[in-house]
C-alpha positions as CSV (number, residue, x, y, z in Angstrom):
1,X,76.7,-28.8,-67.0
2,X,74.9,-32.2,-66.9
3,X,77.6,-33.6,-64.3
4,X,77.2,-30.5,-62.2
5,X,73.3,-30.9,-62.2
6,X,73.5,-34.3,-61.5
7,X,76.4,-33.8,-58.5
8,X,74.2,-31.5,-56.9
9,X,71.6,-33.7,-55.6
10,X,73.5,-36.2,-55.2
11,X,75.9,-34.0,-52.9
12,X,72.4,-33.2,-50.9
13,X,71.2,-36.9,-50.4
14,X,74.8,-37.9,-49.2
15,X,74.6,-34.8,-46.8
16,X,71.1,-36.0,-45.7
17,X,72.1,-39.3,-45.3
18,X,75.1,-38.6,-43.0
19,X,72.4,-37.1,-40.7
20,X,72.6,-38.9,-37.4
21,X,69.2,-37.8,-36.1
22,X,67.5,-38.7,-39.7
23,X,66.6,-42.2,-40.2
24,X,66.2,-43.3,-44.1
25,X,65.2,-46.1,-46.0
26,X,64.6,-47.0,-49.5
27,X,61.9,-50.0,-50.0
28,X,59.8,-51.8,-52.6
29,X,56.3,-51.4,-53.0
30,X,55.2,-53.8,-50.4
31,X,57.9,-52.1,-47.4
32,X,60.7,-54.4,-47.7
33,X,64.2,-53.2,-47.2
34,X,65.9,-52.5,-50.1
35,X,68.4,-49.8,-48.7
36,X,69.2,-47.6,-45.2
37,X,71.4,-45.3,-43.6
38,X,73.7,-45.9,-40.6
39,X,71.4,-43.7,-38.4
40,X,68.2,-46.2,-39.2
41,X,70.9,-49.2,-38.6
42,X,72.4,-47.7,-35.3
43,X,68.5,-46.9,-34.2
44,X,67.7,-50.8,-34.7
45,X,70.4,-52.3,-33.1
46,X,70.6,-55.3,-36.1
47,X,73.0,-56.1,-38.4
48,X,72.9,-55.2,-41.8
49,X,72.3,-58.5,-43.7
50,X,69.3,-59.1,-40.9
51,X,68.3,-55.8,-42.2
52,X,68.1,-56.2,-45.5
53,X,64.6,-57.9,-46.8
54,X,62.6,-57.4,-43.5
55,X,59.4,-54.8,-43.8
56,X,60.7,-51.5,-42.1
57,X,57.4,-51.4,-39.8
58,X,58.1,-54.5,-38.1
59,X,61.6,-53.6,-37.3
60,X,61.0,-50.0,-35.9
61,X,57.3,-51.3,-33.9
62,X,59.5,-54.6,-32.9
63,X,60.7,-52.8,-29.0
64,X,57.1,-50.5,-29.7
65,X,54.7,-49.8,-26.9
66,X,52.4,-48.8,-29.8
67,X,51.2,-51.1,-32.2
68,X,48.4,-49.6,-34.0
69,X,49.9,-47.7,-36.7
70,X,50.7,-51.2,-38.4
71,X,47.2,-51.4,-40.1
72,X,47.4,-48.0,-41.2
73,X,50.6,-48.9,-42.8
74,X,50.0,-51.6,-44.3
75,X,46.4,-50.2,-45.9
76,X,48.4,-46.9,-47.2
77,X,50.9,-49.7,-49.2
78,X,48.5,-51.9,-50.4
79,X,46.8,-48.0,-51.9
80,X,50.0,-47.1,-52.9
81,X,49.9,-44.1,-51.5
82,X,51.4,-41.2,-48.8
83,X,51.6,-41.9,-45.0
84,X,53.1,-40.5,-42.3
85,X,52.7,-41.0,-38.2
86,X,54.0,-40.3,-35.1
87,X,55.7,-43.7,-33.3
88,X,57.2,-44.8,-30.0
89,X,59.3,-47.0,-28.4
90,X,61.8,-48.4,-25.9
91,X,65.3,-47.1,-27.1
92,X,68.5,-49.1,-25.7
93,X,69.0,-46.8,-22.8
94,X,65.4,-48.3,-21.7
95,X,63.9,-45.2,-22.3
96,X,60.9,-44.0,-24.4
97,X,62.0,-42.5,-27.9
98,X,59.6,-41.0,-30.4
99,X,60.2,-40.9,-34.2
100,X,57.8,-38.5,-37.1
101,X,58.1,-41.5,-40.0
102,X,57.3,-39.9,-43.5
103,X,56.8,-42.2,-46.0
104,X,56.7,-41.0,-50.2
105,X,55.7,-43.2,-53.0
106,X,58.5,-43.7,-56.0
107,X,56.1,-43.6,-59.2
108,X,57.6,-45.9,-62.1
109,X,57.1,-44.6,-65.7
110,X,53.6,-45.9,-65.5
111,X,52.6,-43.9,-63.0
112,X,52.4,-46.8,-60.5
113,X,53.9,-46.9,-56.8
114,X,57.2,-49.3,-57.1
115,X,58.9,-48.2,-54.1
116,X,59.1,-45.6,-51.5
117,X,61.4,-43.1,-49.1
118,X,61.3,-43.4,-46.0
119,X,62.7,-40.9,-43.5
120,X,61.7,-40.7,-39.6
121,X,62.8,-37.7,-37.6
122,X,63.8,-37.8,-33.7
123,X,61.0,-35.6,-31.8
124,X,61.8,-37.4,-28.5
125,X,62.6,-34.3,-27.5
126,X,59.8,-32.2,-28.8
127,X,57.7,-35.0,-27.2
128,X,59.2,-34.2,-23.6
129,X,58.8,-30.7,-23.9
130,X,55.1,-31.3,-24.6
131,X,54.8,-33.7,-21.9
132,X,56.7,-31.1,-19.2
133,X,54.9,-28.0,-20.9
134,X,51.1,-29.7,-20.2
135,X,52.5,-31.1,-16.6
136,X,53.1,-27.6,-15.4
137,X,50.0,-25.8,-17.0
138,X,48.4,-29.0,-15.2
139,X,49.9,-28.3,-12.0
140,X,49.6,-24.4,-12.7
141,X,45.3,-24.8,-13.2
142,X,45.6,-26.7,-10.0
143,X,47.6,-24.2,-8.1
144,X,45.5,-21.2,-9.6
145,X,42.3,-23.5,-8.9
146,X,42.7,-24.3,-5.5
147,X,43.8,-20.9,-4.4
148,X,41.0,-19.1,-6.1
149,X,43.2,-16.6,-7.9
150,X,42.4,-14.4,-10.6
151,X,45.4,-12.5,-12.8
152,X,44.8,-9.1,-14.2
153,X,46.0,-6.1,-15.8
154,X,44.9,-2.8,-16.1
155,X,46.0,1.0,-17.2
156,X,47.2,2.8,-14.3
157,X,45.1,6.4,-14.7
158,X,41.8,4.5,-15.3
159,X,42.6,1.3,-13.8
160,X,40.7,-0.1,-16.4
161,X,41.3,-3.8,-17.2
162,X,43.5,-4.6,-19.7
163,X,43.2,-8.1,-19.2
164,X,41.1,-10.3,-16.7
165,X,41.7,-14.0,-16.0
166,X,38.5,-15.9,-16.6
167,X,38.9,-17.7,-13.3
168,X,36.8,-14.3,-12.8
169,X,33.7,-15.8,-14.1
170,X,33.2,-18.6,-11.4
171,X,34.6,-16.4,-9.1
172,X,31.6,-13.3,-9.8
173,X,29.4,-14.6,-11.7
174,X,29.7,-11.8,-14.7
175,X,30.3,-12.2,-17.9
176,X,34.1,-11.5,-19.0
177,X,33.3,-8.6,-21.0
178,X,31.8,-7.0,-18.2
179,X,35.2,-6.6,-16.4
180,X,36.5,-4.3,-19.7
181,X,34.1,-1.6,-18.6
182,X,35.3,1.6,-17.9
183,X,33.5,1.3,-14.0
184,X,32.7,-1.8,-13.6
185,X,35.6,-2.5,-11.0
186,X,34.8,0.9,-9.1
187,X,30.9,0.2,-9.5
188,X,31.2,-3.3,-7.8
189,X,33.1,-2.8,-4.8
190,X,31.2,-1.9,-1.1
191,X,30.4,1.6,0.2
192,X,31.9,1.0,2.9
193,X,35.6,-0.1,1.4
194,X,35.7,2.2,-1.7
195,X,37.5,5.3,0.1
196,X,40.1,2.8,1.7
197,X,40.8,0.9,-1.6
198,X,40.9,4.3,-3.8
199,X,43.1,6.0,-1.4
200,X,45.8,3.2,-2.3
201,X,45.1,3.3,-5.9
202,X,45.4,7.2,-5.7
203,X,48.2,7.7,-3.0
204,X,50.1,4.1,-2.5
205,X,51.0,3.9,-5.8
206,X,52.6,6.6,-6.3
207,X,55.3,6.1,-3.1
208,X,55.4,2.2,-3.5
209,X,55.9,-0.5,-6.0
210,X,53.8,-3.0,-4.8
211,X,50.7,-3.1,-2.1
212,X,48.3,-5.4,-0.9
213,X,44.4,-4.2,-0.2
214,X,41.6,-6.3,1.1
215,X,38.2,-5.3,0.2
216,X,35.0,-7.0,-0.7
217,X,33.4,-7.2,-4.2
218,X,29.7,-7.9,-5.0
219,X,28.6,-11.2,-7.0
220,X,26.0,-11.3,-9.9
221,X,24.1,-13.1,-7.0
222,X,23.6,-10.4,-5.1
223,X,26.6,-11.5,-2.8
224,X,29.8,-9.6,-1.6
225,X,33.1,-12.0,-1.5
226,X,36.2,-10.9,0.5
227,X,39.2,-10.3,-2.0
228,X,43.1,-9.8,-1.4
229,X,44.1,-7.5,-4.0
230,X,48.1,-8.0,-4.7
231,X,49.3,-4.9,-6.8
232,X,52.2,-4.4,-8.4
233,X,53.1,-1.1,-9.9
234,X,55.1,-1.0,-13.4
235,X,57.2,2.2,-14.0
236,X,58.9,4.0,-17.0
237,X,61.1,6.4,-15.3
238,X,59.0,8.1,-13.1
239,X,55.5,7.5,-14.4
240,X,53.2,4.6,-13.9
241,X,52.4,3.3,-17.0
242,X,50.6,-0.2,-15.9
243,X,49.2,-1.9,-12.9
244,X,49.7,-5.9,-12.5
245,X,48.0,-7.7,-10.1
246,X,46.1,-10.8,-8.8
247,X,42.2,-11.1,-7.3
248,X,42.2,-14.0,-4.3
249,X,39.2,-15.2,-3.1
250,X,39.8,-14.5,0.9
251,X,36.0,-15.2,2.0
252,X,36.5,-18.3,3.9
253,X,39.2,-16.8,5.8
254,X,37.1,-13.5,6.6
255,X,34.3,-15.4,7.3
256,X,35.8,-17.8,9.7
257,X,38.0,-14.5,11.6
258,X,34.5,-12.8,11.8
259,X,32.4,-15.9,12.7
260,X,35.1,-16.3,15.3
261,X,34.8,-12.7,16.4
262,X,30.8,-13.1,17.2
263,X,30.9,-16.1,18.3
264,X,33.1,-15.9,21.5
265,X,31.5,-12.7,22.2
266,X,28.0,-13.8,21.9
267,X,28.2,-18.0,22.7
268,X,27.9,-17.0,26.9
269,X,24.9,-14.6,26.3
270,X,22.8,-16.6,23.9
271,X,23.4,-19.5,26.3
272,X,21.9,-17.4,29.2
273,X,18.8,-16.1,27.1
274,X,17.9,-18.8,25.0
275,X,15.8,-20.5,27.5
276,X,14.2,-17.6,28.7
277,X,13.1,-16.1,25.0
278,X,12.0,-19.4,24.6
279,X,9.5,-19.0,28.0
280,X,8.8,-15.2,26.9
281,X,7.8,-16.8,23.7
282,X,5.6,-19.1,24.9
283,X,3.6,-17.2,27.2
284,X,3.7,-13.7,24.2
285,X,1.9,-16.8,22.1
286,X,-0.4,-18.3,24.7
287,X,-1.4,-14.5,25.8
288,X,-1.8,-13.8,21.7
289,X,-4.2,-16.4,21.6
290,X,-5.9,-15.2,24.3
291,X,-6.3,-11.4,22.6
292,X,-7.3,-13.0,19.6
293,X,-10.2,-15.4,21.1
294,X,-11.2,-11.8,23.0
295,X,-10.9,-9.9,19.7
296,X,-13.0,-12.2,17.9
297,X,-15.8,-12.3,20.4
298,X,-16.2,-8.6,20.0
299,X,-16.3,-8.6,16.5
300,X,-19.0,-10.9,16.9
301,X,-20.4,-9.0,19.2
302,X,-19.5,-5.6,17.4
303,X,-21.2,-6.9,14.1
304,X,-24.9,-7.7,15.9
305,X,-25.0,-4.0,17.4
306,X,-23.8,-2.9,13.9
307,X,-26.8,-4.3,12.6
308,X,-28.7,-2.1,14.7
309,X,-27.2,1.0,15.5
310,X,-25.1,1.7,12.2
311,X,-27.7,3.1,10.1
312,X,-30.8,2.2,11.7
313,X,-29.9,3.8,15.2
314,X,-28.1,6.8,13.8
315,X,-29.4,7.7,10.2
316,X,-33.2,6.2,10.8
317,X,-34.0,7.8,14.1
318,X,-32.4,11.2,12.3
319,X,-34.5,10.9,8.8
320,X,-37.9,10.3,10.5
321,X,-37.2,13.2,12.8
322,X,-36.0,15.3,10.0
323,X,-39.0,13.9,7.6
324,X,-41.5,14.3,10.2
325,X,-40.5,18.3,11.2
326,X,-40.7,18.8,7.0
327,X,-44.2,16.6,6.8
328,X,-45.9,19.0,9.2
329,X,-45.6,22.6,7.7
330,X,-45.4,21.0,4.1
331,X,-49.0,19.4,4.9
332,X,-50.1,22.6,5.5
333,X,-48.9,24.1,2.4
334,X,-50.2,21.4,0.2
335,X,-53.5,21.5,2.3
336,X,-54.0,25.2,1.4
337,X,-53.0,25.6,-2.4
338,X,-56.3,23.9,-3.5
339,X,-58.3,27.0,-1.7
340,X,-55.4,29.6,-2.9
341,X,-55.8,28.4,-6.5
342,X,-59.6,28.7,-6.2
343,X,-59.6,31.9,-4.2
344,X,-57.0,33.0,-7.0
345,X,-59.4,31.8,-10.1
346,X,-62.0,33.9,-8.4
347,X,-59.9,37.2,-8.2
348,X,-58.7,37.0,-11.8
349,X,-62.3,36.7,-12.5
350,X,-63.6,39.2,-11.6
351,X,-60.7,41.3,-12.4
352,X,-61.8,39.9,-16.0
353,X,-65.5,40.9,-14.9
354,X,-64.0,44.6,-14.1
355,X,-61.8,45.1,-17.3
356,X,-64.8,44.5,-19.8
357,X,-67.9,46.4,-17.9
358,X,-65.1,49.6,-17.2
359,X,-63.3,49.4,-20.7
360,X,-61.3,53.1,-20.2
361,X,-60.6,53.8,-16.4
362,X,-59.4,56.9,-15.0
363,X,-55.8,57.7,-16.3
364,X,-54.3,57.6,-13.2
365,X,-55.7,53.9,-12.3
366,X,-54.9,53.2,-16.1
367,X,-51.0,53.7,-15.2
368,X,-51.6,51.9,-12.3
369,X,-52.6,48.8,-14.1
370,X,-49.7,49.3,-16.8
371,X,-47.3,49.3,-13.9
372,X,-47.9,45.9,-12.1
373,X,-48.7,44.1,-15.5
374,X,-51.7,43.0,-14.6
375,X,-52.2,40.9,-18.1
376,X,-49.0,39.4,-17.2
377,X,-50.0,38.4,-14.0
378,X,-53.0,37.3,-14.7
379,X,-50.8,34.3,-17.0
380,X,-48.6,33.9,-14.8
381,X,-50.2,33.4,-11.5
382,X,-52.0,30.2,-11.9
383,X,-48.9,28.5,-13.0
384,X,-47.1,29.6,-9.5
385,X,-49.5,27.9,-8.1
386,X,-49.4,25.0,-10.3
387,X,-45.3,24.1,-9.8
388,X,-45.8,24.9,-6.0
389,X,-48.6,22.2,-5.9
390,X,-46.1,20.0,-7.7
391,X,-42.9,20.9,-5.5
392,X,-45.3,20.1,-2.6
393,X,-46.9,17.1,-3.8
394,X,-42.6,16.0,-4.4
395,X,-41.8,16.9,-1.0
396,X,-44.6,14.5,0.6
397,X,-43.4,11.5,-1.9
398,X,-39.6,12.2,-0.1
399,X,-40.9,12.4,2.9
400,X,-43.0,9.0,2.4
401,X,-40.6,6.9,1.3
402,X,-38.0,8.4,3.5
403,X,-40.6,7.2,6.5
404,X,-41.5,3.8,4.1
405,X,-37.5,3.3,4.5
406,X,-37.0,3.7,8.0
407,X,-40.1,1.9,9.3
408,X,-40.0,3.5,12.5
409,X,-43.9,4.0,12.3
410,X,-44.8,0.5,12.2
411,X,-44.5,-2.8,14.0
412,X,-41.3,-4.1,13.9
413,X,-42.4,-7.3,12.6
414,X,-45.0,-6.9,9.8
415,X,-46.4,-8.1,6.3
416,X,-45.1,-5.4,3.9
417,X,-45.3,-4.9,0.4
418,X,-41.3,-5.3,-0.7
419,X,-41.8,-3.4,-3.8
420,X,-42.6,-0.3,-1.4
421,X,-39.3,-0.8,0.4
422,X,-37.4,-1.2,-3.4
423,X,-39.1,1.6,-4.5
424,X,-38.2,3.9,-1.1
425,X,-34.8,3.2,-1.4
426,X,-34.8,4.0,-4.9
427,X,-35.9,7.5,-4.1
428,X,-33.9,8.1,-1.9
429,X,-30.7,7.2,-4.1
430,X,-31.7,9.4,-6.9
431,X,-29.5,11.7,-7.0
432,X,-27.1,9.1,-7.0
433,X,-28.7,8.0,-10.4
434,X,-29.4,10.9,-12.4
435,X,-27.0,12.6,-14.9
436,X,-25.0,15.1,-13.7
437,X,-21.8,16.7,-15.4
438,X,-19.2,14.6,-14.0
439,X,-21.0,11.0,-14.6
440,X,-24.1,9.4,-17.2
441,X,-27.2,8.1,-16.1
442,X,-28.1,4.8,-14.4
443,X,-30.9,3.4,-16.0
444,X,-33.3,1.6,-13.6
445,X,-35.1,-1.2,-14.9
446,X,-38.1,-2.7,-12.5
447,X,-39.6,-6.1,-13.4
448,X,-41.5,-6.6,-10.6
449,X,-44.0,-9.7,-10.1
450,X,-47.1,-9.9,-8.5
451,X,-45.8,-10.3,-4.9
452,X,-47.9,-11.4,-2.1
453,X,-47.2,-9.7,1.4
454,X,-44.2,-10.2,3.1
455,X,-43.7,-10.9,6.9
456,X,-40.3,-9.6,7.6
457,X,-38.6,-6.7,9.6
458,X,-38.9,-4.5,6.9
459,X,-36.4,-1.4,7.8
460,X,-34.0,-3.8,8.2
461,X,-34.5,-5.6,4.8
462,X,-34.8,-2.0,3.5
463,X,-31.6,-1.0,4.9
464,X,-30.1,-4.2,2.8
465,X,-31.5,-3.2,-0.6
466,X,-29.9,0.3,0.0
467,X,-26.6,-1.5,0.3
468,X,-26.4,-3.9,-2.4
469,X,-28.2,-1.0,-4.7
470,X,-25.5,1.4,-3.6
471,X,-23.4,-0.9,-4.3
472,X,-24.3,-1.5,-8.2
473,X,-24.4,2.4,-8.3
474,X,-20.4,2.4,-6.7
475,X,-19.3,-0.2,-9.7
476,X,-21.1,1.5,-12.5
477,X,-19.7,4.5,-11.7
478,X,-16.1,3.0,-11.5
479,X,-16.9,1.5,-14.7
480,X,-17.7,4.5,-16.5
481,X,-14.4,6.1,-15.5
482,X,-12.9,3.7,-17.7
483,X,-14.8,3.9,-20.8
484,X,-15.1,6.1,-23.5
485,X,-18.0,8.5,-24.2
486,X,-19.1,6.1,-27.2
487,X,-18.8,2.6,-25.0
488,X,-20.7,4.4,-22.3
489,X,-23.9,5.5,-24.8
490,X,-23.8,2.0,-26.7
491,X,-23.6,0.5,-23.7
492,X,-25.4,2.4,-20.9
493,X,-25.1,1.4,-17.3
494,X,-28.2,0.1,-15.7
495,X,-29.6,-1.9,-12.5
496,X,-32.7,-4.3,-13.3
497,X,-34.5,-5.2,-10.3
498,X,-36.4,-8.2,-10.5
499,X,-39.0,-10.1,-7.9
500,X,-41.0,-13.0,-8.4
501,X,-42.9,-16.0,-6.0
502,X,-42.0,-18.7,-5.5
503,X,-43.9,-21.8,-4.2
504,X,-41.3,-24.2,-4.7
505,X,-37.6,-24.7,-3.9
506,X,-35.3,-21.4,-4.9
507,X,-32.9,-22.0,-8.3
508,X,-30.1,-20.7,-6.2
509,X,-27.0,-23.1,-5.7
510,X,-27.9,-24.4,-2.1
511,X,-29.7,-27.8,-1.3
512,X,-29.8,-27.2,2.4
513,X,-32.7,-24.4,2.3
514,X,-36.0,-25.2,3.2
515,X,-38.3,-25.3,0.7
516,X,-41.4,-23.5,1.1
517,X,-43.0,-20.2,-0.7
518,X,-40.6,-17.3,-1.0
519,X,-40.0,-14.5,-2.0
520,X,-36.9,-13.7,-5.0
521,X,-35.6,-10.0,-5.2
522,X,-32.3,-10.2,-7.6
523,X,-30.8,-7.1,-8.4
524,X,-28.5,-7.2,-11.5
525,X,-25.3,-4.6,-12.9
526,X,-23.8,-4.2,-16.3
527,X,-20.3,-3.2,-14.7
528,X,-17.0,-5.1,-15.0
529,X,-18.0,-8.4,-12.7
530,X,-15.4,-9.3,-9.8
531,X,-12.4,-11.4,-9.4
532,X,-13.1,-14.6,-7.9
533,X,-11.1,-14.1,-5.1
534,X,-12.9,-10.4,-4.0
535,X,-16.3,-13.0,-4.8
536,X,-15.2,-15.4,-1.8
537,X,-14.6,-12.1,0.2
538,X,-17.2,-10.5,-0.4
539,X,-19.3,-10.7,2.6
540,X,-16.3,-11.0,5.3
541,X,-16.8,-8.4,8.0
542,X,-14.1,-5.7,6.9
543,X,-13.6,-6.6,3.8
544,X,-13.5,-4.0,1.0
545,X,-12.4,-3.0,-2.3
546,X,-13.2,0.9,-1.5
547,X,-10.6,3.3,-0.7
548,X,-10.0,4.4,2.7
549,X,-12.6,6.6,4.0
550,X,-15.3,5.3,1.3
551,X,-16.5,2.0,2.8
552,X,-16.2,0.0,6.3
553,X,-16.6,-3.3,4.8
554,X,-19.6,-3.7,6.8
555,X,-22.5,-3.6,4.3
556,X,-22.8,-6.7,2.7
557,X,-21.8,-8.5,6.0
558,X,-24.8,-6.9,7.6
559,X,-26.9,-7.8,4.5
560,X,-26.0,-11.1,5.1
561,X,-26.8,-11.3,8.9
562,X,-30.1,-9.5,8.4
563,X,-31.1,-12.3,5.2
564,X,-29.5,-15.6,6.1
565,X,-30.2,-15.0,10.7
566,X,-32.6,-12.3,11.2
567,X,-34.8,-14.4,8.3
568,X,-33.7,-17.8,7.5
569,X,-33.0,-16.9,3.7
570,X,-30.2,-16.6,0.9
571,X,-28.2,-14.4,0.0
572,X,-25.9,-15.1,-3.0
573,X,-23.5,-13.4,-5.8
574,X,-22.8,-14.4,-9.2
575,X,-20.5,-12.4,-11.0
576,X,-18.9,-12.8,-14.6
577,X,-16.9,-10.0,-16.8
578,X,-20.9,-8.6,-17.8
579,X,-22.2,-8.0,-14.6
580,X,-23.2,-9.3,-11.2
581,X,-26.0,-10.5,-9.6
582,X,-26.9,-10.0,-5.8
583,X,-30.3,-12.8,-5.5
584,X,-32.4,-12.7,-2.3
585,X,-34.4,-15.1,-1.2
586,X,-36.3,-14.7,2.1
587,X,-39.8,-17.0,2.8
588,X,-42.8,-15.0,2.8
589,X,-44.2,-15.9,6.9
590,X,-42.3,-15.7,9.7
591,X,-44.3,-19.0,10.7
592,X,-42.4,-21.2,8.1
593,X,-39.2,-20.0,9.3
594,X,-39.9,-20.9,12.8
595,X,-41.3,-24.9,11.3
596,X,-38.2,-25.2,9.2
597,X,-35.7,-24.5,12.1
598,X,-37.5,-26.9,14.4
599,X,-38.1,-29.8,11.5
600,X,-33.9,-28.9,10.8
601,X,-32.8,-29.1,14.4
602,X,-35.5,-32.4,15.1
């Protein structure tokens, strides 16, 4: 038994070492030669007593193109321990051979390295087929590269991908998973193609094994590409089962058949036309100038009658008509109630007088006086006559300040008192300003000064508080829309008016005006503010923030002609997220105006 288990690997070493393509060698602890097979001897070409005593490295890496594994080797025997690396070299047929060398330490009783097996394996082969394998995916990337082609499977009912080549992403643009979605391919392709390409799908197939369609599919960019669809149709017996195919990127080509296509048939015309659009162009612009030079000398023109006719012309002329038809017959109300109520006082007087000298009248006068109520009557009458007096007395206060604000009964030039035209307008816009059920009070807050008389035209300076007021009444409103019941009475909206004299020079931001005394109206909102960019347009003929049918845009450009021409002042907004501010500045004689242009222009 102890012969047979010592036979047996003894048998299997021979066996090994009668390998021709297994190279083996026994050596001592520092790589010397001790002992080696015919193969390793045939390999090196040397004799055997040259053999013996030389370090196996520098024999096999002696006809080696590659050197570095020596350090590696000799670090691994000075450790003692395992190595193993691939080498090459120039075999005697002047050819490159490769060789796996596996070297094992041989442990001594001590546990210490005293020699090792070496055995290197011929993978020349495996090398080539490595080398040829990467050549042709090499050459096969280049092929598939250059020709823009993308492999794919897919199941034939749904022709949904099975598999997609990820050439697919630089092709599209999408994301490989993309592709795997039940309509993604059906989803992507143009209108215009989709019927042709699914009538192949649906029809061709089934008579054909293979067909080619040309279609175009759309990019992530937004772009459609030109493909050439080659399909090829994979039966089992007389069912499809699978659809193999390739996606090639045909754009160029189409591009260059249809640029080709255009071009002859357009290259003669566009030569014909292209100088004469270029004259039609030239004289469309030069007569566009023209129009708009024209257009914009109206609008000059157009704003100065504005000024005049818009709401002076129009509205003015029809409220003093209107107020001066209601003045007339209400004067003559008003003008009689003082004798009525005395005449009335008189009647119930004596009707007083009557009762208490003829205590019990005759029964049939008795019912009489039960009938009309005369005790009630009596109450009653005098305070008819009171609320007619004070409806009356309201009428005339419309009426005045409706004439205050047109101004068509005075000069058109004249010293005024400006708090009469603030407070004319402000009548007039009442009904704008109290509550109603849709919308919450405006508070108005007056802090007037003590103003001296004005020399201005005073309907037009009335016509441009009514704007800027309005206005402050418009955004308020808006504002409210927006806010809660609570913000709204925490917070109620109000419009402060505020005047004051000045002797000196205005705080507004401007160092060109004149200084001399003036006159400051500023009329202030607690609405949202404006955007900067409405502020720079805000007094831009046209310009508004209204919807149509709500505002011409012409209001504060008015305002500003009347102020800064018709007067020689300021006008100027300031506007943050609390409020805005509208200031007015205009001087208080016509004559200072007059020596301020003349000391500008000497």
């Amino acid at each position: 038994m102890l012969a047979d288990s010592l036979s047996l690997p003894l048998i299997m070493f021979t066996a090994l070492a009668d390998r021709t393509d297994l190279l083996m060698v026994l050596t001592d602890r520092s790589g010397r030669i001790e002992w080696f097979n015919q193969a390793f001897a045939e390999r090196t070409g040397l004799a055997t007593d040259l053999l013996i005593g030389q370090k196996f490295f520098s024999v096999l890496a002696s006809n080696s193109q590659l050197n570095i594994q020596q350090s590696y080797i000799r670090e691994q025997l000075l450790k003692g321990e395992y190595f193993k690396f691939e080498l090459s070299y120039i075999g005697h047929n002047h050819k490159e051979c490769w060789l796996l060398v596996d070297g094992q330490p041989i442990y001594d009783a001590e546990g210490i390295t005293s020699k090792y097996t070496i055995m290197a394996t011929d993978i020349t082969l495996r090398k080539y087929t490595e080398k040829n394998l990467e050549e042709t995916q090499q050459r096969l990337k280049r092929l598939v590269e250059n020709v823009k082609l993308v492999p794919w499977e897919a199941e034939a009912v749904t022709h949904q991908f099975t598999y997609v080549g990820p050439q697919v992403i630089e092709l599209f643009g999408y994301d490989l998973t993309h592709w795997y979605e039940p309509d993604f391919w059906h989803s992507h392709i143009h209108p215009e193609d989709l019927p042709m390409v699914l009538y192949h799908y649906q029809v061709t197939l089934l008579e054909r094994d293979h067909y080619i369609v040309e279609y175009r599919l759309l990019t992530s960019d937004g772009k459609w590409i030109w493909v050439k669809d080659i399909v090829n149709v994979v039966r089992e017996g007389d069912s499809v089962t699978q659809l193999l195919g390739f996606l090639i990127d045909i754009s160029d080509r189409k591009q260059i058949e249809l640029s080709l296509q255009e071009a002859f048939k357009e290259l003669e015309q566009v030569n014909k036309e292209l100088e004469t659009r270029v004259q039609q162009r030239t004289t469309a612009l030069s007569q566009e100038k023209e129009k708009l030079e024209q257009t914009l000398q109206k609008l000059h023109k157009t704003q100065s009658q504005l000024i005049q006719s818009e709401k002076m012309s129009s509205l003015g002329q029809l409220v003093a008509g209107v107020a001066h038809e209601i003045n007339n017959p209400v004067s003559f109300i008003y003008g009689n109630l003082a004798p009525a109520t005395e005449y009335t006082q008189d009647l119930l007087h004596l009707l007083q007088c009557y009762q208490m000298h003829y205590p019990n009248p005759d029964p049939t006068l008795q019912a009489e006086i039960e009938a009309a109520d005369i005790d009630f009557i009596s109450e009653d009458l005098p305070r008819l006559l009171s609320s007619m007096e004070v409806g009356a007395s309201r009428i005339r206060e419309i009426v005045l300040s409706l004439r205050t604000f047109c101004r068509l009964d005075e000069a058109e030039v004249k010293e005024v008192n400006i708090h009469d035209g603030l407070d004319s307008t402000l009548m007039i816009l009442q009904n704008r300003l109290r509550a109603t059920h849709e919308r919450p009070e405006i508070q108005v807050i007056k802090e007037y000064g003590n103003l001296p008389l004005v020399e201005c035209y005073a309907g037009q300076l009335n016509q441009v508080f009514m704007n800027i007021i309005g206005n402050a009444i418009d955004a308020l409103e808006e504002h409210d829309r927006l806010r809660s019941p609570k913000e709204i009475l925490d917070n109620p909206s109000k419009i402060t008016i505020c005047t004051e004299f000045q002797n000196t020079q205005p705080k507004i931001a401007s160092e060109s005006y004149h200084p001399a005394p003036s006159i400051v109206i500023r009329i202030i909102d607690n609405g949202c503010g404006m955007s900067e960019t409405v502020k720079n347009r805000l007094f831009d003929p046209f310009f508004t923030t209204k919807p149509v049918g709500k505002g011409t845009g012409l209001g504060l450009s008015i305002s500003y002609q009347i102020v800064v021409e018709k007067h020689q002042g300021k006008l100027e907004c300031n506007s943050t997220p609390d409020g805005t501010e509208f200031a007015i500045v205009i001087p208080q004689w016509r004559a200072q105006v007059t020596m301020g242009l003349t000391s500008s222009s000497d």
